[in-house]
N, C-alpha and C positions, 0 to 999 in steps of 0.2 A: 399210763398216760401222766400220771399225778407224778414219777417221779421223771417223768422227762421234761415236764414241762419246768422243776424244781431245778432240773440240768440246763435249761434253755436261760431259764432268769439268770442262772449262776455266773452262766458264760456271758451273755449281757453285761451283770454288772461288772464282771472282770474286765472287760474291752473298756467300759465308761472310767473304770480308774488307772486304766494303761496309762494315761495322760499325766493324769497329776505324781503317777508312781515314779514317773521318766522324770519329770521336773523336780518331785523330792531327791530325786536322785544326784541328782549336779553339786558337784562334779564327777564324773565316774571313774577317773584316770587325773593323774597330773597335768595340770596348767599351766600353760608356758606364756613368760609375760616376756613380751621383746620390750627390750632397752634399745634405743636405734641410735647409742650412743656408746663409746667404748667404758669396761671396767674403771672405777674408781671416779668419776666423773659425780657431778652434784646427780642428775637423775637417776645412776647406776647406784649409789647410795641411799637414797629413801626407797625408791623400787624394792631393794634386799629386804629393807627394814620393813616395809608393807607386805611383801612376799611371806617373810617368815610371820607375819601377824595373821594371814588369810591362808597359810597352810592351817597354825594354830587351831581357825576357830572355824574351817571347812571341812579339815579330816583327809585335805589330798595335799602333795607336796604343788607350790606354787614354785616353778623352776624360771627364774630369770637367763636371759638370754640377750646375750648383748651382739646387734646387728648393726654394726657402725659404717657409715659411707653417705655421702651424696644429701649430706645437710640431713642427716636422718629420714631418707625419702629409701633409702634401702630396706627398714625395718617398720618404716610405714607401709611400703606397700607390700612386704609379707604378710602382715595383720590384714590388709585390704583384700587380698585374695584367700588367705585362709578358709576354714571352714567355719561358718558361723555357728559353731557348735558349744560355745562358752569354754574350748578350752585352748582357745588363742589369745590374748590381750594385749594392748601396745601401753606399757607408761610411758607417754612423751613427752614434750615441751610443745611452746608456740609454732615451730617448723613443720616439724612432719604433720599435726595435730590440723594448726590453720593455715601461717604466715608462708608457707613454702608453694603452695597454689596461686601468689601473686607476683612470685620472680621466679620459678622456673617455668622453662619454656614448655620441655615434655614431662609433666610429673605423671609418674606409671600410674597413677589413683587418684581422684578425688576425693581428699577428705570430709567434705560436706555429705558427699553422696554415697561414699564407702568405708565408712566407718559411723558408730555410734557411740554419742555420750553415753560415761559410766558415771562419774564423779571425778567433778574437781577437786587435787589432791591437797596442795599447798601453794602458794606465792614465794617468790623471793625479789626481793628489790636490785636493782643494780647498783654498784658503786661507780661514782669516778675516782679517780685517782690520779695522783702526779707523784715526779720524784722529788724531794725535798728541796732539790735544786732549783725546782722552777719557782719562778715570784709570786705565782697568785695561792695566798693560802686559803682560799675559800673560792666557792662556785663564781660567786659575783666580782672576785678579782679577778676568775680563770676570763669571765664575759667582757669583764673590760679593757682586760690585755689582746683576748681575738678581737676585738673592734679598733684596737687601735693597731693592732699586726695581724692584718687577715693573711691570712694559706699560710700565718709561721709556724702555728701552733700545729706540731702535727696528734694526733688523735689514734689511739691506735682501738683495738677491738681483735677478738679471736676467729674471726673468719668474715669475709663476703656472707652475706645475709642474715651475718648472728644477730640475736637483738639486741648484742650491744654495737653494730653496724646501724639498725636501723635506730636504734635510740640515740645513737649521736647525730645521724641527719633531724631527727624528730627536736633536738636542744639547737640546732644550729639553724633550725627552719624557726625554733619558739624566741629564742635570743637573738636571731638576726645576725651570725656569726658565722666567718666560713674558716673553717678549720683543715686543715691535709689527712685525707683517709687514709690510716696505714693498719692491712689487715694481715691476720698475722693468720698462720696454722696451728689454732689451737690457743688455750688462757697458758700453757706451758711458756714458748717462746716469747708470746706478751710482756707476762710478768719478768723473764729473765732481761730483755729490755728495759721495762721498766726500772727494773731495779738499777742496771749499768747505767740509766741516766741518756740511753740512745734514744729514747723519746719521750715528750713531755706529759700527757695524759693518756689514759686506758680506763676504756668501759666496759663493763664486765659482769656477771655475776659476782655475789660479796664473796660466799665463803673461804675461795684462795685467799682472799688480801686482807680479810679480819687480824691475822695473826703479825701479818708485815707491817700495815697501820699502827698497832701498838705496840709493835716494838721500835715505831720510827721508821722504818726503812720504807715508808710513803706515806704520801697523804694525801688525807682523804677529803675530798672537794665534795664532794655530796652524794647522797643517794636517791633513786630515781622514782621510790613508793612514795604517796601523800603523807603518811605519817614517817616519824622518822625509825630506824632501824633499832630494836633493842637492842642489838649484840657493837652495838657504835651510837649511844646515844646523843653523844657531843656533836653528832654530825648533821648540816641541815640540809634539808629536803630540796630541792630543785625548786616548790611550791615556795620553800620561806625564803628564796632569792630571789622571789619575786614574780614568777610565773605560776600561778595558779590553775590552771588548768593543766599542767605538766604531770601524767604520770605513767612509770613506763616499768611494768614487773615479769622478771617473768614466773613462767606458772607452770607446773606439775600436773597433770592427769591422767587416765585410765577412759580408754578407748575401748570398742571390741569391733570387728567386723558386722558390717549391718546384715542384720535379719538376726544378729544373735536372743537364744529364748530369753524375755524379760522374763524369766526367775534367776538366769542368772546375773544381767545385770544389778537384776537389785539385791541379789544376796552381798555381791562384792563391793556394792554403793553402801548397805548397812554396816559389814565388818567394814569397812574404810572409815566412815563416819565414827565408829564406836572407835577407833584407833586415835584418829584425831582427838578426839571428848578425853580419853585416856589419860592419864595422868606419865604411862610412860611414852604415848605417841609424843604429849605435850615438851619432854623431858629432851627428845631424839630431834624432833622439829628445830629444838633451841641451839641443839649443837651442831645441827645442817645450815642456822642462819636463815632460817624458813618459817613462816607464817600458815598455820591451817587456814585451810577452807571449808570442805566440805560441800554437801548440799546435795540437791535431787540430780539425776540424769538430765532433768528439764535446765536446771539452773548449769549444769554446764554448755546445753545447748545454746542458751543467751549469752552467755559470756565471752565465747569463742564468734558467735554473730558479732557482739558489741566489738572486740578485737579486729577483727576482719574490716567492721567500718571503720577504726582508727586507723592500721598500719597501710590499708590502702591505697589513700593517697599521699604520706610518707614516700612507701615505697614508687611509686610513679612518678610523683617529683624530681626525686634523687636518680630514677631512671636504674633501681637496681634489676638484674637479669642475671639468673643465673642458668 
């Protein structure tokens, strides 16, 4: 009896640490982080760089996977139906993540409701930009030229709903300015316009135009964070032209399908964190033109709310639909 009952408690305790044996465990297999944007892009680039950081210091390969199409709503909503098992992830942007649930008409998932905060990754600020051609060499001359020649100025950006679409209606709704929307397929054919002088400004993410800004071949009207950009400090902010309420960045994160187990949330929320703190995260950030964040799963939760209540009613105004 004495030793059965010594086999009874054994088996017991074994069942009671099933649980936490399964949770020490994560990840048990490689981790596939979808990019819902194609190779070599700003989020296809920090993703690798966190990938190989969170292979490093989990002991499983983190395998990026770039699922491009449909404003990133292809590669969102892979992660949305996944298996909430910790080894699916989305690194996205504002699109698939929040802003894309207020201009498409059929989006295959809800992001609020089908997906959960991991950690906000990084920021990056927008730039404007013009070709040397045009006359306004600063934000406040681009404002006072659209005011006195509305719809001449054409405005160009990389796509219908990019955020550099919706942050040009956001400057033309805070500066009381109407500008010509010309959207393009992609920051590629943009910048090549740009350059040839076929149109006057482009809104954008920085890191394409850091290198054509000093070499001259454009300029740079402002950038669209409250403070100004270290990798362009000469440049002022949208805030010190004068609108102070103005700010418009976009941002980097990590997702997982909701119901995913919070152990492994927070394992990928601490090696992230540690990444950023990093002296070589801090190193790789500077050369993407990117700002850390960091912070809890809760704090991206707010952030992405606070987001939603800015681009809102932007996008309603402007009447964007995609």
């Amino acid at each position: 009896m004495r030793s059965l009952r010594t086999l009874v408690l054994a088996c017991i305790a074994a069942l009671a640490l099933t649980p936490a044996a399964l949770a020490q465990a994560w990840p048990t297999r490689p981790v596939t982080m979808i990019v819902p944007f194609p190779a070599g892009g700003n989020a296809d680039v920090l993703a690798r760089a966190l990938a190989a950081e969170l292979s490093e210091k989990l002991g499983q390969q983190f395998i990026v996977d770039n699922r491009a199409g449909a404003g990133g709503n292809i590669g969102g909503a892979a992660v949305a139906k996944a298996a909430p098992d910790g080894h699916t992830l989305l690194f996205g942007t504002p699109g698939p993540i929040a802003t894309n649930k207020l201009m498409y008409k059929s989006l295959p998932y809800d992001p609020e409701k089908d997906l959960t905060p991991v950690v906000l990754v990084a920021k990056s600020p927008l730039i404007i930009v013009a070709h040397p051609s045009f006359p306004a060499k600063d934000l406040k001359e681009l404002i006072a030229y659209a005011k006195a020649n509305p719809d001449k100025v054409n405005a160009g950006n990389p796509g219908n709903g990019t955020l550099g679409h919706i942050t040009s209606e956001l400057l033309q709704q805070h500066t009381a300015t109407k500008m010509t929307h010309v959207p393009y397929r992609g920051t590629t054919p943009l910048t090549t316009d740009l350059l040839g002088g076929q149109i006057n400004v482009g809104l954008d993410f920085m890191s394409t135009y850091i290198p054509l800004v000093n070499d001259g071949k454009l300029r740079a009207l402002a950038v669209t964070s409250s403070e100004r950009a270290p990798s362009l400090p000469g440049v002022m902010t949208v805030q010190e032209a004068g609108f102070k309420a103005f700010e418009a960045t976009a941002w980097y994160a990590i997702v997982a399908p909701a119901g995913t187990p919070a152990d492994a949330i927070q394992k990928v929320n601490a090696v992230t964190n540690g990444y950023l703190n990093s002296p070589k995260g801090k190193a790789q950030l500077e050369v993407f033109a990117m700002q850390a964040s960091g912070g809890t799963p809760d704090d991206l939760k707010a952030y992405i709310k606070t987001e939603l209540e800015k681009w809102a009613p932007i996008i309603r105004a402007a009447k964007i639909e995609m």
